[in-house]
N, C-alpha and C positions, 0 to 999 in steps of 0.2 A: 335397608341399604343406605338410607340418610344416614343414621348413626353413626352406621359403618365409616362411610366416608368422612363426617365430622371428624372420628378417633385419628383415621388414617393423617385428612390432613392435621392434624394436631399433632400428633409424632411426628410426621415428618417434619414438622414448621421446626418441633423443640430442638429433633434430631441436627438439623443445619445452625440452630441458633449456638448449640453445643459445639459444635466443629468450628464454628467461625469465631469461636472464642479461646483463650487459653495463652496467649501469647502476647506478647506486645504490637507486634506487627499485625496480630489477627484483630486483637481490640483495638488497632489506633483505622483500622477500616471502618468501626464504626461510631466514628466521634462525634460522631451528630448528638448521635445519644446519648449521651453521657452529660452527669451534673451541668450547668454552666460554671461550677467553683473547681470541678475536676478539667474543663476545657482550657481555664483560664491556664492553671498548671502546667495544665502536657505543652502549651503552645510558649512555658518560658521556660522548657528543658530541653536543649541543646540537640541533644542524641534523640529526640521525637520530629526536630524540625523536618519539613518538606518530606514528613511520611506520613500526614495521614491532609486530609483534604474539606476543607468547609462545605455541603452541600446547601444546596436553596432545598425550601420547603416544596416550593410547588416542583420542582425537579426530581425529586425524593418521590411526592406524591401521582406526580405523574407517572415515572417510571413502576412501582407498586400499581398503580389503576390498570396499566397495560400489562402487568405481569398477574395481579388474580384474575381480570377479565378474563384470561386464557386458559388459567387453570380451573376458573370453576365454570367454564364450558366447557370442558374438558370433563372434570366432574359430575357437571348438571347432562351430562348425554344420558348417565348412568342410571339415571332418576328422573329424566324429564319424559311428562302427557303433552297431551297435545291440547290443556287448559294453560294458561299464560298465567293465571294465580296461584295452579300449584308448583309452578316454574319458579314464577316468581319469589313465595314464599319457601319455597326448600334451597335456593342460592340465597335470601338473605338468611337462612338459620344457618346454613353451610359458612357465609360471611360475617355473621356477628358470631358463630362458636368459635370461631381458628380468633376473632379478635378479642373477644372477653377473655381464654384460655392464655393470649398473647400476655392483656395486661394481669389479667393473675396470678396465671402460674409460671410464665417466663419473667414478665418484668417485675411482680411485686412480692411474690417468693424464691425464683431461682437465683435474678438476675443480681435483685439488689443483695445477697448475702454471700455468693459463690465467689471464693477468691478468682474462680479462671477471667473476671472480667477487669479486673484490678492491673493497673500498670507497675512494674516490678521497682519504676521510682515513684509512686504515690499508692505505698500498699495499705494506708488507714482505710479499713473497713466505714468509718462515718461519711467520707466524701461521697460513696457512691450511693447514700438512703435518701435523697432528694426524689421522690417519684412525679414530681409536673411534668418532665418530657415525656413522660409515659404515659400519662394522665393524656396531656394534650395528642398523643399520637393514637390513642384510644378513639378521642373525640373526632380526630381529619377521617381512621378509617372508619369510623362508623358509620359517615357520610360516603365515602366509599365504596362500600361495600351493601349499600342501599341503592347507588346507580348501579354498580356492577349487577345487582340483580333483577333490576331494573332491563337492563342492555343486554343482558343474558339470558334473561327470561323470556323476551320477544321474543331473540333468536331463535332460542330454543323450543318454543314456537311455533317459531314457520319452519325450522327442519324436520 
């Protein structure tokens, strides 16, 4: 049933990362992510101004903490004893799979090569193979997703 669920969230994570991409308006939602040499760009072309939005890290990260804390309690019902290590450790394999799958199959073979993430005025394929923001978002949820199962593992726990 772990597995299972791993697979499951990993489709769906691609599934949404797929749909939220493809368009100009769909990729300038998430500018955070992208190059800082592609950011510097989009923000001195006219037709991008006042459409896409600078986020804080901790805002980002915060708002992500509270949004898998609830899916992998959601998740962890499905699989959790009433041992708080095997809680524990099946939320962090559930949390570090959907994020290792993140940096590698979405961000460092899908993301960086699929035109759908490319802005239709900066279509050079070079700009977007800088992987440190990916790298670096790798690293915040790893940490992450080690409280998350941490906090989800209790719960699940005493439920």
């Amino acid at each position: 049933m772990l597995f299972t669920e791993a697979v499951l969230l990993c489709a769906i994570f691609f599934l949404l990362c797929f749909l939220g991409t493809g368009t100009d308006a769909k990729n300038l939602k998430n500018y955070s992510s992208y190059p800082d040499e592609v950011q510097i760009r989009i923000s001195a072309i006219p037709e991008y101004q006042n459409l896409f939005r600078v986020k804080s890290q901790f805002a980002t990260f915060m708002a992500n903490f509270l949004l898998f804390l609830v899916i992998l309690f959601v998740f962890g019902i499905f699989i959790r004893q009433s041992n708080f290590t095997h809680n524990f450790l099946s939320l962090l394999f559930l949390g570090q799979t959907l994020n290792a799958f993140d940096l590698i199959v979405i961000d460092l073979l899908w993301w960086r090569r699929t035109p759908r993430i490319r802005f239709s005025k900066l279509p050079q394929p070079a700009l977007y193979q800088d992987p440190r923001k990916h790298i670096s978002a790798f690293i915040r949820a790893f940490i992450m997703y080690f409280a998350i199962a941490l906090i989800d593992g209790y719960l699940l726990t005493l439920f």
